[in-house]
LUMTI-963569 format. One line per 2 residues: their letters; for each residue x, y, z of N, C-alpha, C. Coordinates in pm, whole numbers, plus 50000, padded with zeros to 5 digits. Layout:
BEGIN
A) X Y Z X Y Z X Y Z; ... .
***
This chain:
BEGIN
XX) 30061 27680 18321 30169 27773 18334 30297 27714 18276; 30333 27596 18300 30440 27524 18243 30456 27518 18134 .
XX) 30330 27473 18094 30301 27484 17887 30341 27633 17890; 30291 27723 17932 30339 27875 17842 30493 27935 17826 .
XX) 30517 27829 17983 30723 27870 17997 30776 27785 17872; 30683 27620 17857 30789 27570 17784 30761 27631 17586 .
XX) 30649 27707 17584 30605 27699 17442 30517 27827 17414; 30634 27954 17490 30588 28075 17445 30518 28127 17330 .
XX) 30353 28232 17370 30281 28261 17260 30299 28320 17222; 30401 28441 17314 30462 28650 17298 30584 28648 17329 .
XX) 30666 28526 17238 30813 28550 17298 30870 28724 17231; 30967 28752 17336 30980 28880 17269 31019 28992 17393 .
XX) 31040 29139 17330 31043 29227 17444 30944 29359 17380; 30850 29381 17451 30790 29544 17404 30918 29661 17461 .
XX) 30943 29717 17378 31010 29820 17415 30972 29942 17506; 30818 29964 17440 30765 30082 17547 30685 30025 17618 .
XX) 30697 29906 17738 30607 29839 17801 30607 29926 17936; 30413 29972 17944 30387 30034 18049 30427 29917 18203 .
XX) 30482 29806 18185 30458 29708 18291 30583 29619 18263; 30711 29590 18347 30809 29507 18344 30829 29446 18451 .
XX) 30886 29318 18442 30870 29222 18554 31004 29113 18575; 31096 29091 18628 31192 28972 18638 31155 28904 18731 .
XX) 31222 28788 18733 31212 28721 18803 31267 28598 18775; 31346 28510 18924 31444 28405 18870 31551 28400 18927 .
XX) 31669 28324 18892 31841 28380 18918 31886 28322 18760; 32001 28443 18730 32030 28454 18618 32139 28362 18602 .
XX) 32182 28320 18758 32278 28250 18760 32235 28119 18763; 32179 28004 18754 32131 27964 18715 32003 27883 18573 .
XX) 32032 28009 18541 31963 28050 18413 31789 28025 18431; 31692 28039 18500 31612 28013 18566 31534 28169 18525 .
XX) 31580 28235 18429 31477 28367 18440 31407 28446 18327; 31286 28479 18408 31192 28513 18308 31185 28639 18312 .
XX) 31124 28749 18217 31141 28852 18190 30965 28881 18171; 30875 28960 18192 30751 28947 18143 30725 29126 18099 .
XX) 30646 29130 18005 30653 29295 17952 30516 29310 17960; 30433 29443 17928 30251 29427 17894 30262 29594 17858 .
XX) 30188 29612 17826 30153 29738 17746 30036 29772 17776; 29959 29877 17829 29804 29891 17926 29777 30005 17813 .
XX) 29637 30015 17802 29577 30156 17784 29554 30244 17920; 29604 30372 17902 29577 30441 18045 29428 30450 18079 .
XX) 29385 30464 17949 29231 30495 17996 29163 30375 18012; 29122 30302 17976 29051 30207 17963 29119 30055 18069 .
XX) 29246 30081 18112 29361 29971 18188 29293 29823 18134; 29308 29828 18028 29312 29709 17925 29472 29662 17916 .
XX) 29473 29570 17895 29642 29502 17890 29579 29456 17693; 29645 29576 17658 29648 29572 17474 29794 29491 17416 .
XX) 29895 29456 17488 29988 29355 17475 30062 29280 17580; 30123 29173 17562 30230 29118 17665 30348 29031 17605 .
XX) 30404 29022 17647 30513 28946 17659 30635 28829 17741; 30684 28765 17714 30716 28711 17805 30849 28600 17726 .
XX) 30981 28667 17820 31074 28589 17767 31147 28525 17893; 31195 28377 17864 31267 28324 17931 31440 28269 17922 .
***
C-alpha cells in the first residue's frame, strides 16, 4: 500500500467516476483522493484512480 501512495500507477482524476472517495486532513496535507469507474452491468471496476 505504501509503494502505491509513494509511486502512483493512476495518478489523476476520472471526471465521470461512478465511485469517489477522500480521505485524510487537508490540513496537514495527508490526503488522498481515490476515483473508479464501474460497468453497471457487469460491476467490473473498468478504471481507477488515485491522487494524493
Amino acid at each position: 500500500m505504501l509503494d502505491h501512495f509513494k509511486n502512483p500507477r493512476s495518478p489523476g482524476r476520472i471526471e465521470d467516476a461512478d465511485v469517489t472517495a477522500e480521505v485524510g486532513s487537508s490540513a496537514c496535507g495527508d490526503m488522498v483522493q481515490l476515483y473508479m469507474k464501474v460497468d453497471p452491468d457487469t460491476e467490473v471496476i473498468e478504471d481507477k484512480s488515485l491522487r494524493s
